[in-house]
N, C-alpha and C positions, 0 to 999 in steps of 0.2 A: 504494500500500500504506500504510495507517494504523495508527492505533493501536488503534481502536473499528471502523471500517469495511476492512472486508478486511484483516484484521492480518497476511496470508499462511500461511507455512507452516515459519516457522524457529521455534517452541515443538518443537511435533513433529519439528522434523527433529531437536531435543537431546535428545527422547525417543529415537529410532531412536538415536540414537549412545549412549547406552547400553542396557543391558541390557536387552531390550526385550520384553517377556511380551507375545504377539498378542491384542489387544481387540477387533481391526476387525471385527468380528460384528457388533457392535455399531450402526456408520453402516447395515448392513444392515435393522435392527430402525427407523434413523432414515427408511431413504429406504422403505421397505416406508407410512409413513406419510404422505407426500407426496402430495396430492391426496386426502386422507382427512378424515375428522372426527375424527380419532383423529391430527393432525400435533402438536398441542401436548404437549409431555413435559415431565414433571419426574422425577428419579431422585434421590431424597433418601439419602446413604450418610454416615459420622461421618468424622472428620478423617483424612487420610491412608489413604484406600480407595481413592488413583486418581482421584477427582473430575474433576482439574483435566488429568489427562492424555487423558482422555478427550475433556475440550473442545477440548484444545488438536488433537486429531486428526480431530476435525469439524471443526474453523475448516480448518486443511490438507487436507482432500478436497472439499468447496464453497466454496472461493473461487476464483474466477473469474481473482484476478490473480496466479496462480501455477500452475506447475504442477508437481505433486504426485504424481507415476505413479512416479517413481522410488522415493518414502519408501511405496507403496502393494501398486505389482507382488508383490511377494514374500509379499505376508499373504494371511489367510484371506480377505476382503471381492473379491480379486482374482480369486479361484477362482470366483467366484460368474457369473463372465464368460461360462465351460463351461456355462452352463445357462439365461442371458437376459442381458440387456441393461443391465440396472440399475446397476453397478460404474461402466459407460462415461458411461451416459446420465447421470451427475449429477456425476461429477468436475469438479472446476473450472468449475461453473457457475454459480454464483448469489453475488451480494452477499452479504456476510457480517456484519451486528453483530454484535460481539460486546463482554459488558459484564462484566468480571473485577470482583463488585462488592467485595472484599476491599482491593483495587489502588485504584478510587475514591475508597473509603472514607479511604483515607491518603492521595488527592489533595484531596479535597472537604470543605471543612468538614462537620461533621457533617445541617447543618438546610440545606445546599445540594447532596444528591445530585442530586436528579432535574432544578435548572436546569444542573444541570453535566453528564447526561449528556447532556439534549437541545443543551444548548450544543457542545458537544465533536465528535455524532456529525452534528448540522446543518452544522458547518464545515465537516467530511470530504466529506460530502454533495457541498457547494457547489464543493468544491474538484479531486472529481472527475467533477460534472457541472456545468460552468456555467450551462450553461440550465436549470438547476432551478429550479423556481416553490416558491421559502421560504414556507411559511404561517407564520401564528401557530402554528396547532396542531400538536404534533409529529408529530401523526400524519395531520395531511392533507400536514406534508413529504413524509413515508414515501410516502403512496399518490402522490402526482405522481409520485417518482424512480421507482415500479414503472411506474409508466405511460410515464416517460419512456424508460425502460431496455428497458421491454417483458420483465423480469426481476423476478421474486419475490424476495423478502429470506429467507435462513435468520438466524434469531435464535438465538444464544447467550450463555447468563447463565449464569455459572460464581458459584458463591458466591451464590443468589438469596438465603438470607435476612441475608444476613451484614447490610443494615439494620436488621430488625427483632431481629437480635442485638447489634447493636452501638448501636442507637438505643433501649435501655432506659433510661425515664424520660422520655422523648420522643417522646409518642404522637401529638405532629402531625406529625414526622416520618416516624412509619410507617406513618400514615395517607395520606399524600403519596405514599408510594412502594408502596403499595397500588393505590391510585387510578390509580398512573401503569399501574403494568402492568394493571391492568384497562383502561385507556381502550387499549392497545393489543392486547389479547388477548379483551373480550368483547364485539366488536362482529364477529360469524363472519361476516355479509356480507362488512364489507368489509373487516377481519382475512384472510378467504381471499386480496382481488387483492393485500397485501400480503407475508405470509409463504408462502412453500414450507413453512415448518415450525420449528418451536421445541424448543431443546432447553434445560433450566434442570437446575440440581447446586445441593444445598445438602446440609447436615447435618439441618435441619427439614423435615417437611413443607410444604405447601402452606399459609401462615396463614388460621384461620377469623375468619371475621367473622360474629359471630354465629351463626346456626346452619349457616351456608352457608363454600365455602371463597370468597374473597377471589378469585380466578381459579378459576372453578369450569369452566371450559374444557378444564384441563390435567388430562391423566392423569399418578397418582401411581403412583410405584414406588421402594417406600419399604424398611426394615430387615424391618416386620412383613408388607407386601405387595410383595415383590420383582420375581412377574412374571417372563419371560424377562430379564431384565435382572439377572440373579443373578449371572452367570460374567462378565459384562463392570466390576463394577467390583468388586474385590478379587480375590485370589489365590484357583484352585479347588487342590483337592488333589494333582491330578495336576500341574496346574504344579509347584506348592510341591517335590512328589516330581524332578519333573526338573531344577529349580534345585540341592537337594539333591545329588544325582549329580552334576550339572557341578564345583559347588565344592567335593567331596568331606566333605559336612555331613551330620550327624547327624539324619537325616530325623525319628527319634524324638521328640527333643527338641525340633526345629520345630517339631512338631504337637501337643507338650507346650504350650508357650510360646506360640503366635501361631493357634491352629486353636480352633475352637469356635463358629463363626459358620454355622447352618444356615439356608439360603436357598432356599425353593422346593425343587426339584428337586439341585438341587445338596446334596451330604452334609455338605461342610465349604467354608465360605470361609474365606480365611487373610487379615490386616492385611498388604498388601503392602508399605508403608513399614517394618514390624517386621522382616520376612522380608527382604528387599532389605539394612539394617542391619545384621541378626546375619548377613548374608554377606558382608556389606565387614569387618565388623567380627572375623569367628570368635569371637563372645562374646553366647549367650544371656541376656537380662536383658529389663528390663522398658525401651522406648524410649518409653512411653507419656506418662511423665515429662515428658518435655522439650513439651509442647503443654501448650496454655492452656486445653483441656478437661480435662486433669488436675486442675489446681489449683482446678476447681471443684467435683468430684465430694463433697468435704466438706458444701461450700453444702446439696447435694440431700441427701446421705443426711440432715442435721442437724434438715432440717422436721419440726414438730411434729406428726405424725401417728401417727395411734393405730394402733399395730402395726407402724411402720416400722422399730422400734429391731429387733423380733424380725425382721422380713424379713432386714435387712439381716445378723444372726446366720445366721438361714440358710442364708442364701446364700452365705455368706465357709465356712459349713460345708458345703456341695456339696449342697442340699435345692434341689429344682425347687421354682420358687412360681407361685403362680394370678397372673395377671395380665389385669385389664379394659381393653383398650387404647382403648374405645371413649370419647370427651367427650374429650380431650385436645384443646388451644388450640391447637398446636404454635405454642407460644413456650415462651419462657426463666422466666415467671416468675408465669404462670394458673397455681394448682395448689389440684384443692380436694379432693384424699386421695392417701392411699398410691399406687392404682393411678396418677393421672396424674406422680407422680417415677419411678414401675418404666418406664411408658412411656417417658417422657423418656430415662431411663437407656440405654433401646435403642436410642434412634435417635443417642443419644451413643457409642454402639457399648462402651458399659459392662456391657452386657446383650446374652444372646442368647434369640430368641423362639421359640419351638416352637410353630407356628401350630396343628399336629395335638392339643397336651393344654394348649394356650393357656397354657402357663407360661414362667416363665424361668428363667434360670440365671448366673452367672460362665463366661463362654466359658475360659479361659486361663489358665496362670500370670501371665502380664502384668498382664491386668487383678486378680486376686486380690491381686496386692501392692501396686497401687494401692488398692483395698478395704482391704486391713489396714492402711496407713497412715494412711488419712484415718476409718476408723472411730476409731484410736486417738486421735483430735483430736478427736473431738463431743463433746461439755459434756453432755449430757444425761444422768441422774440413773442411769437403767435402763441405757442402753449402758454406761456407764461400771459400772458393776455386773456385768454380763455379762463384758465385758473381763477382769475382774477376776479374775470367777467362772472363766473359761475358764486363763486362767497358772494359777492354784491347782490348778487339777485337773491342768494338767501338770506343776507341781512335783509335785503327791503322786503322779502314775504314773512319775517320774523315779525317786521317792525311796522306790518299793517300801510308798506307803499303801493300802494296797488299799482300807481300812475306810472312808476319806475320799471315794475314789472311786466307790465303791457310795453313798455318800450325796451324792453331787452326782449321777448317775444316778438318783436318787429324785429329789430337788429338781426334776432338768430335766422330767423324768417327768410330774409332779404339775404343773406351771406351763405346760406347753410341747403336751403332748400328749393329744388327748383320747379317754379310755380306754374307749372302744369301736373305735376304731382298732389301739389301741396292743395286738396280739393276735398278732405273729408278730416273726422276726427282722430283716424287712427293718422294721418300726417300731421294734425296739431300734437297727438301723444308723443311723436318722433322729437318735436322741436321742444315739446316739455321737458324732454329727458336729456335733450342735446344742454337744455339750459340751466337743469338743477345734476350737474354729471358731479359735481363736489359734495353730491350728498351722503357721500359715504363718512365724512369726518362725523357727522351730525345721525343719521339715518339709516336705517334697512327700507329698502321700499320694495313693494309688494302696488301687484297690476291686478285689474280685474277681480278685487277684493269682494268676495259674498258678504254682504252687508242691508242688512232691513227686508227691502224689497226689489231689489237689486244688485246690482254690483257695483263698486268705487272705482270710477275710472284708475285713479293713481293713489296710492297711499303713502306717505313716509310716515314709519313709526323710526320714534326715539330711540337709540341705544341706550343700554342702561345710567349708562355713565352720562348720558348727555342730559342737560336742564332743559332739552329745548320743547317747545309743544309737537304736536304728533301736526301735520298736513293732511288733507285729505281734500283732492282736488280731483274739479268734474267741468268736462271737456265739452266747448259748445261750436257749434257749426254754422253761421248766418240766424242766433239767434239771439240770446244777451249773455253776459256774465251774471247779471242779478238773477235771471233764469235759471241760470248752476245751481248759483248758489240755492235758491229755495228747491228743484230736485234733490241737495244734500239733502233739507232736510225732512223733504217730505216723504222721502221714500228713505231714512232712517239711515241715512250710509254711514255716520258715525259709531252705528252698533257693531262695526266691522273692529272697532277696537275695543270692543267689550270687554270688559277687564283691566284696560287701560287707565288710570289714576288721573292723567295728566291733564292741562290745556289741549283742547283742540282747534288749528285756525280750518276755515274752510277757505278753499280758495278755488272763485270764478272764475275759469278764462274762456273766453269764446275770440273766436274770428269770425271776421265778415269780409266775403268776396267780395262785395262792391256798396262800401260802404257811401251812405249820404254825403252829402258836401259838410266838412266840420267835424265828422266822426271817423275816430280810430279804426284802422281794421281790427286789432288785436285791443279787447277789453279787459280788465281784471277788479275782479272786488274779492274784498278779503275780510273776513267776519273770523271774530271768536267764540266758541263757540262754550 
């Protein structure tokens, strides 16, 4: 048992001894590919989706020098037994590399990955077969020990691009370690008598070279093209919902906080590391924080591109936006517009993708407050404007300016939206949320609120922590804002925060497409209530 070759089955066994959400579907979707042309995988998901527990649960069901029935018996991949052979026939069978390249990366100087892994996993080799005929080349090693062995190698690469994320600035490095897994991945002759099958985890894609991917072999399965492989890394709903009930948590507020990630088939995926967290912890917040993908999300929103600053408003204000995922480099640092940083941002799991109207969105409060933080730090001329523009409008609806606030709803109007669109209530809700997007310091808001005998066009309730009154504002169309406002109250839309202690303001806004000589188009009144 080694480190790189047959590392066993004590990762996984530390997974089973905790709390342990069943994934093993998963090795099913692996070994279904074995003797295929379809055995090379990569499953690209963002930091803290499971990744590495994943790997660690295929190194423990094909490695040969353990055995592994006991940590396997009782899951789902077990059951599969009931109906063919495949569960049995591949347990504990096959040599296993496998290459943690994160764990490398802080053993190996930076510009000596790849003699350090051939060096590391040749040793193992040699060590557990001695009549192994050493080549030069790494990979005529590989093919002897299959030949010696009379056993195919499963290959596992947890963290595949963590070089080409960590070796920025250093393109002969990642050049090297391109090459390396090409020489051993696109040669399918005799790539076949060596691997039973490949499984690679990263946060990026597959890196292009050119126009082609760099290992164009492997099948991807990625944020934006998931594939069956949706439910196996990150939390689906129904788990989340049963975690929930065990540790007597507030399901609601889970799926407020950590749910927002639509995947294939699947309705919601949940950040299992967040979810796991706020159940050790009893305390919803943002855990996103603490990774070193956070503190770079500023770097992305800050690029110079034209119309980024507005995306980013949008987005922090709940507006789905268009997104072209296609030319992206998947690297850290190609970028030649808007769409390749909204890409990026997704598969940094900052973003969620809605493959059906090819937009995206802010999944989560987590991620939204990571948003509002790091927008409040970019330097640029117009964000910073915005920002600005957005507190001002909520001190004047604090502070009962109505007059202010119908002309910041002109302003957004006029700048933001273009007016052959802008023709019903759901394009006034657009320019609402364009206009109150700093409501996160202050507010959670919630759309289409069940309330009375209706529904509340828009809500902001207070966070705890905030003194401020709760909003609760109703959207009008060529008719009045005083109009709103008595719909608030006639049809009870304040019962929408039933339980709620606090001030409530009601706020009117309406538009008018052609308004009189001497009236606004955009109205507002503001009642407390």
């Amino acid at each position: 048992m080694g480190t790189y070759l047959n590392p066993g089955n004590s990762g996984f066994q530390e997974v089973r001894n905790s709390q342990y959400i069943d994934k093993s579907g998963l090795i099913q979707l692996i070994n279904d590919s074995i003797g295929t042309k379809q055995k090379l995988t990569c499953v690209s998901r963002p930091r803290r989706f499971g990744k590495s527990f994943a790997a660690q649960m295929l190194c423990a069901y094909y490695d040969k020098t353990c055995d592994s029935s006991p940590l396997f018996d009782d899951l789902e991949i077990a059951a599969d037994q009931k109906i063919n052979n495949t569960y049995l026939q591949h347990l504990n069978k096959y040599d296993v590399i496998y290459l943690d390249m994160t764990g490398i990366i802080g053993a190996a100087d930076i510009d000596n990955i790849v003699p350090f892994i051939i060096r590391n996993v040749t040793r193992e080799l040699a060590a557990a077969y001695p009549g192994l005929d050493i080549q030069e080349a790494f990979f005529g090693t590989l093919a002897n020990a299959a030949e010696l062995t009379g056993n195919r190698f499963i290959m596992i690469i947890d963290e595949w691009d963590a070089p080409i994320r960590e070796a920025i600035g250093h393109p002969a490095v990642q050049k090297e370690y391109l090459e390396f897994l090409r020489s051993l991945f696109k040669n399918s002759g005799t790539t076949d008598k060596i691997f039973a099958a490949a499984y690679m985890t990263g946060i990026l894609p597959i890196k292009k070279d050119g126009s082609q991917s760099a290992i164009s072999d492997f099948k991807e399965f990625s944020m934006i093209n998931p594939w069956r492989f949706s439910k196996y890394v990150g939390f689906t709903e129904t788990e989340v919902k049963q975690l929930c009930a065990e540790h007597h948590s507030d399901f609601v507020k889970m799926r407020q906080w950590y749910d927002g990630y639509t995947l294939e088939k699947e309705t919601s995926i949940y950040n299992p590391s967040s979810v796991m967290e706020a159940l050790r912890y009893h305390n919803f917040r943002s855990y996103w924080t603490e990774t070193s993908t956070a503190k770079s999300l500023m770097t992305y929103i800050s690029l110079d591109f034209d119309g980024l600053s507005k995306t980013m408003v949008e987005l922090l204000g709940g507006i789905d936006v268009a997104v072209d995922t296609n030319g992206f480099a998947n690297d850290l640092v190609t970028f030649r517009n808007r769409d390749d940083v909204l890409t990026l941002l997704i598969h940094l799991g900052y973003l969620s993708y809605q493959e059906e109207t090819g937009t995206v969105h802010i999944p989560n409060e987590e991620i939204r407050l990571e948003f509002a933080k790091a927008i409040r730090g970019v330097k640029r001329d117009e964000t910073i404007r915005r920002v600005r523009e957005s507190d001002q409008l909520i001190y004047d609806t604090l502070h009962g300016n109505a007059d202010a606030v119908a002309a910041q709803m002109e302003k957004i109007h006029a700048e933001e939206t273009a007016i052959l669109f802008y023709n019903d209530e759901q394009a006034l809700r657009s320019v609402i949320k364009l206009a109150y997007f700093c409501y996160k310091d202050h507010y959670l808001k919630f759309e289409e609120l069940p309330a009375g005998d209706g529904y509340a066009d828009i809500v902001y309730l207070p966070k705890k922590t905030s003194p401020v009154p709760a909003l609760v504002i109703e959207l009008k169309w060529n008719k009045s804002a005083k109009g709103a406002i008595e719909q608030l109250k006639d049809r009870r839309y304040p019962e929408a925060l039933k339980g709620y202690d606090g001030d409530i303001l009601l706020v009117g806004v309406n538009y008018n497409k052609n308004p009189q000589a001497g009236k606004r188009k955009h109205t507002c009144v503001i009642e407390k209530l």
